[in-house]
C-alpha positions as CSV (number, residue, x, y, z in Angstrom):
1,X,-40.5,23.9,23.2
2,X,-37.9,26.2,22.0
3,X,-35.0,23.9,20.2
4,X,-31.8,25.4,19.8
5,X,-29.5,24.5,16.9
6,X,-26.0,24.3,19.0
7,X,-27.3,21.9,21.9
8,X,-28.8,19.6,18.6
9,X,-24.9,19.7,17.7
10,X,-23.6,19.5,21.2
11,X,-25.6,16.3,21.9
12,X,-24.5,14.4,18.6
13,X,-21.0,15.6,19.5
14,X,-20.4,14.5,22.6
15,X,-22.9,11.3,22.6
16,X,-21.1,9.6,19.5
17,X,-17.8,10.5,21.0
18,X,-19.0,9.3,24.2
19,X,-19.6,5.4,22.2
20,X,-16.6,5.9,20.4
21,X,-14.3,6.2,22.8
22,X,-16.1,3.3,25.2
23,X,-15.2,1.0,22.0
24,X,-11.6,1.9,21.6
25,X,-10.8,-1.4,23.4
26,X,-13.3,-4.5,22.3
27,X,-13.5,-8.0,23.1
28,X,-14.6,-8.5,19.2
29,X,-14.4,-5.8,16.3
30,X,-16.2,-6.6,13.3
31,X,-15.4,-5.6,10.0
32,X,-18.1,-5.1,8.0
33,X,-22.2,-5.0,8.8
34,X,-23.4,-7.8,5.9
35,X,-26.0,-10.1,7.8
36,X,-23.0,-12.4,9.0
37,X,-21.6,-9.8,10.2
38,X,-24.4,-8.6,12.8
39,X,-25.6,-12.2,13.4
40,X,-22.3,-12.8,15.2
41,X,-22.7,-9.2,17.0
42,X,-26.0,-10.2,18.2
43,X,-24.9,-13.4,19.6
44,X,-21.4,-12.1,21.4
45,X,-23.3,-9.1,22.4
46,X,-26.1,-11.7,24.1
47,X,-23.6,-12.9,26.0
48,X,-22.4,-9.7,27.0
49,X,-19.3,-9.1,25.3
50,X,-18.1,-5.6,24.3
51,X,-18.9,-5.6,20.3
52,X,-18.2,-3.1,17.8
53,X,-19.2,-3.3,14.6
54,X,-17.3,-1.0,11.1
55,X,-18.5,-0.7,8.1
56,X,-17.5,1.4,5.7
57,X,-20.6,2.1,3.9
58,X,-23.5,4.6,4.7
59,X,-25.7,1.9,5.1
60,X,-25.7,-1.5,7.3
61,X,-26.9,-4.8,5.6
62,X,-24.4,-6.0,3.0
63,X,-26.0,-7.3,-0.2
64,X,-29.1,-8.5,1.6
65,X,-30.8,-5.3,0.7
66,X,-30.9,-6.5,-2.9
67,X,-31.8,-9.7,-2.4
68,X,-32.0,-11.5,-6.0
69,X,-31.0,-9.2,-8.7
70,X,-32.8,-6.3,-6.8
71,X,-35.9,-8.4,-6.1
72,X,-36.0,-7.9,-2.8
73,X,-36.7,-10.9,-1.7
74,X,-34.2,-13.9,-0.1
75,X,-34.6,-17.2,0.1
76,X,-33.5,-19.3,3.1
77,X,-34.0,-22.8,4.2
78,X,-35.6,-24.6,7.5
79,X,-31.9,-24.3,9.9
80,X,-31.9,-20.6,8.6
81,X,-35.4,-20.1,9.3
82,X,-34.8,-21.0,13.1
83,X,-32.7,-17.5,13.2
84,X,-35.1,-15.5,11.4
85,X,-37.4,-16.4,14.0
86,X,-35.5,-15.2,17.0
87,X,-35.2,-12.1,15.3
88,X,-38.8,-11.9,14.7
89,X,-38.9,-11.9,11.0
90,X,-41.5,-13.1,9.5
91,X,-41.5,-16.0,6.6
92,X,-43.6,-17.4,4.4
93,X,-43.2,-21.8,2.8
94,X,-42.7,-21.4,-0.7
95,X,-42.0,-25.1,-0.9
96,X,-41.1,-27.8,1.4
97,X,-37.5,-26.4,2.8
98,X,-37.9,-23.4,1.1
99,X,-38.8,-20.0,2.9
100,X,-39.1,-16.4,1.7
101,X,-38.5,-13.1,3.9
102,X,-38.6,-9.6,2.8
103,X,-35.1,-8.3,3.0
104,X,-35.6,-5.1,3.9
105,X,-37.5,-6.7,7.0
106,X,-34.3,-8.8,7.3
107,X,-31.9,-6.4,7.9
108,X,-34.1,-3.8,10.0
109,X,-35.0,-6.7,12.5
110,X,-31.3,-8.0,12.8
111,X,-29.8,-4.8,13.3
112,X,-32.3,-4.0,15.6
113,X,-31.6,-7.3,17.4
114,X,-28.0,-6.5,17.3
115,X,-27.9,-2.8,18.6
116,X,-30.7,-3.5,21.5
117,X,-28.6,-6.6,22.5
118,X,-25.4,-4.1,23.2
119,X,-23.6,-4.1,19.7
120,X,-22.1,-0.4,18.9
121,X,-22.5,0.2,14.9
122,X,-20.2,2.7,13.6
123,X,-20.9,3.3,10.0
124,X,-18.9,5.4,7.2
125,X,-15.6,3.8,8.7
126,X,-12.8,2.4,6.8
127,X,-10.7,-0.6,8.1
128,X,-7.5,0.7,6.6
129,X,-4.8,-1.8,8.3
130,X,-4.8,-3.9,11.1
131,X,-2.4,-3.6,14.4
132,X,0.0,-6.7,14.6
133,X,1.6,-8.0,17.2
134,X,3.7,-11.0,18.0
135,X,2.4,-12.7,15.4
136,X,-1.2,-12.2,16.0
137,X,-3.8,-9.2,14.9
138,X,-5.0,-7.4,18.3
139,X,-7.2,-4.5,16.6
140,X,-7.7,-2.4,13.6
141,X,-6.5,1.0,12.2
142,X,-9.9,3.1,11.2
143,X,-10.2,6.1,9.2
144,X,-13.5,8.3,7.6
145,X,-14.4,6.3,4.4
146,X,-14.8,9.9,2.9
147,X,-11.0,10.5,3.4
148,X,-10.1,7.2,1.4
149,X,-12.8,8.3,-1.7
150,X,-11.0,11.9,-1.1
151,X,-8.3,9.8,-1.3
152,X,-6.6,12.2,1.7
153,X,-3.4,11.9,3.2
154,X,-5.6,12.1,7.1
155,X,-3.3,9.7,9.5
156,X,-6.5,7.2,11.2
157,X,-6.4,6.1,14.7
158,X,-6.7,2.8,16.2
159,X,-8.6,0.2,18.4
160,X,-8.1,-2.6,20.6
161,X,-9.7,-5.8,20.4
162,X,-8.7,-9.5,21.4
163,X,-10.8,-10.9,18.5
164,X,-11.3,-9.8,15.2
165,X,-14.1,-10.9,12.4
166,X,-13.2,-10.6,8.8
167,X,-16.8,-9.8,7.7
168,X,-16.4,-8.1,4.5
169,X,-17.9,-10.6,1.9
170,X,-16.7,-11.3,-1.3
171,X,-13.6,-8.4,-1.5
172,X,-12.1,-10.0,2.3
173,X,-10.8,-6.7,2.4
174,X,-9.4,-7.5,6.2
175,X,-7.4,-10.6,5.1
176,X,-5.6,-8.6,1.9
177,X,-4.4,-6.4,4.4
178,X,-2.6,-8.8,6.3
179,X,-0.7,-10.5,2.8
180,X,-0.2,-7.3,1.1
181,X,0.6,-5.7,4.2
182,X,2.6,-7.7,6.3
183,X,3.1,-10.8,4.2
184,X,1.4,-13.6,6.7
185,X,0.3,-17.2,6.1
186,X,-3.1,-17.6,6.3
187,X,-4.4,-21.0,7.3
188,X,-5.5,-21.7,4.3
189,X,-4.0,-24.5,1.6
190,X,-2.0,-22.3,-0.2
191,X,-1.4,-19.2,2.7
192,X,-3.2,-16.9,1.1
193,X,-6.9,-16.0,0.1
194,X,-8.0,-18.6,-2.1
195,X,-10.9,-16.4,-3.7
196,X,-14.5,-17.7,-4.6
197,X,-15.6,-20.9,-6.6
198,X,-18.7,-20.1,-9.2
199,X,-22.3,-20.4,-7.9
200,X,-23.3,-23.6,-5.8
201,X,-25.9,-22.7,-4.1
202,X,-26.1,-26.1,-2.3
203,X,-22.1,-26.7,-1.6
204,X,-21.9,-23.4,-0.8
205,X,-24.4,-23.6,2.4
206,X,-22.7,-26.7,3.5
207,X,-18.9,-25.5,3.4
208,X,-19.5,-21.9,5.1
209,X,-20.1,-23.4,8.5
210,X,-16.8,-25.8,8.0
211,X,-15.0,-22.3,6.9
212,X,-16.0,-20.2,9.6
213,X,-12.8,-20.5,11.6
214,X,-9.8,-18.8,12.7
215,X,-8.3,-17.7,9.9
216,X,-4.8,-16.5,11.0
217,X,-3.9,-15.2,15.0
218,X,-6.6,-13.2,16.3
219,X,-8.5,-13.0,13.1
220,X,-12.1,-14.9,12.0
221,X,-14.0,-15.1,9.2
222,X,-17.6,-15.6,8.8
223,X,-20.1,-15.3,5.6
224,X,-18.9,-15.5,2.3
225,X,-16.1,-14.1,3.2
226,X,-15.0,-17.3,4.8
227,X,-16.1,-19.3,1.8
228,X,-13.8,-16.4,-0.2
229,X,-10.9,-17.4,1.8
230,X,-11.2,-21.0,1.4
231,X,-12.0,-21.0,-2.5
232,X,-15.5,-22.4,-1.7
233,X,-18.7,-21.3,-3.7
234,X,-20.9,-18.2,-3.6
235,X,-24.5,-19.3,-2.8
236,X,-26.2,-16.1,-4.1
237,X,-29.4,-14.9,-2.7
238,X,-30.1,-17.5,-0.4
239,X,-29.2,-16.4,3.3
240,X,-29.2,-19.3,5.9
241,X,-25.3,-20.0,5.8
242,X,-24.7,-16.8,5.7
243,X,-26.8,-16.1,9.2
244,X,-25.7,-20.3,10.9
245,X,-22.2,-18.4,10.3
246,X,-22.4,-15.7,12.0
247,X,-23.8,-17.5,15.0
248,X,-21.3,-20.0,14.6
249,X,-18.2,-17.5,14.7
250,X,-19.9,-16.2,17.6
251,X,-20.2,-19.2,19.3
252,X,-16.6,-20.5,18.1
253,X,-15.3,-16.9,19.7
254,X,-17.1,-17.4,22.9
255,X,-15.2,-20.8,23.4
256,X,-11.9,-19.1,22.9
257,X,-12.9,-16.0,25.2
């Protein structure tokens, strides 16, 4: 078969245009694709909800990649192992309650999971501000992440969505928006982001699912960057909370839809 160079370009063209534009209006857009992140795609998407996912790096995952100080390895107990399992990871006991999974395996199988259950990933986007309304956040502002490290003057364009998950980790780059931006009260103690305690690995777990909530109108967070927002521990390379979550926010979303 002869291949010709400008159909290659006409079919990337018009196929990514073609998912881009059937996302401009979502019932949940996700801010970043950590493993929080696409655990709660994959469960919205399940139920067939219209899920978009933005991050703003090349590459999907978070800091799962890594797992512990680039040993790419995570840990993850017995709840989180139930998860891994539906995603068709495999794990191996290290010790009673203690399980082992190759990360790299990890991320492939739950983005796989994610995409083949109907989530759209769009990576190499930047959430630069969100659209606010009445009080509440109804979608996001999006712009190339090479024009913010070109640091361009490019205007972004926007999408729709009734729900959106802050799931951007440690930086909750979603929720600084909304106080720098438009000087909201979070629902948290003080009204703002109440940043990250020091390592915990064990609290840590146990307050993520309690802080994987609506946030402010409109807006959840799940992973650590709920615990972020709610000045709860980081847990480190030990991934269970971070997965219950994501199914958590999901479920906790499906409710409200």
């Amino acid at each position: 078969m002869k291949l010709d160079d400008i159909i290659i370009s006409k079919a990337i063209i018009e196929t990514y245009t073609k998912k881009l534009l059937d996302c401009l209006e979502l019932d949940v857009a996700i801010v970043g694709a950590g493993p929080s992140g696409l655990t709660a795609a994959y469960f919205l998407a399940k139920d067939n909800k219209k899920v978009g996912v933005f991050e703003r790096h090349l590459s999907v995952g978070g800091g799962m990649w890594g797992g512990g100080m680039m040993f790419n390895e995570i840990v993850i107990q017995e709840e989180g192992k139930k998860l891994l399992d539906e995603f068709d990871v495999r794990t191996h006991e290290f010790q009673p309650g203690y399980y082992t999974a190759d990360a790299i395996e990890c991320v492939s199988s739950i983005t796989k999971s994610a995409i083949q259950a109907g989530t759209r990933i769009f990576n190499l986007i930047t959430v630069e501000d969100v659209m606010l309304k009445n009080e509440r956040v109804n979608g996001l502002v999006l712009n190339w992440s090479a024009v913010e490290l070109a640091n361009l003057h490019i205007d972004p364009l926007t999408i729709r969505a009734k729900y959106v998950i802050e799931a951007t980790g440690h930086p909750t780059e979603v929720l600084k928006i909304l106080e720098k931006k438009a000087g909201v009260k979070l629902k948290t103690p003080s009204g703002a982001v109440e940043g990250e305690r020091p390592m915990w690995a064990e609290k840590g777990e146990k307050l993520i699912i309690e802080n994987t909530k609506e946030v402010f109108p409109g807006v959840w967070v799940t992973g650590m960057a709920a615990n972020a927002a709610f000045g709860s521990p980081r847990m480190g390379p030990i991934f269970g909370g971070m997965l219950l979550s994501g199914k958590v926010c999901a479920q906790r979303i499906l409710s409200a839809l």
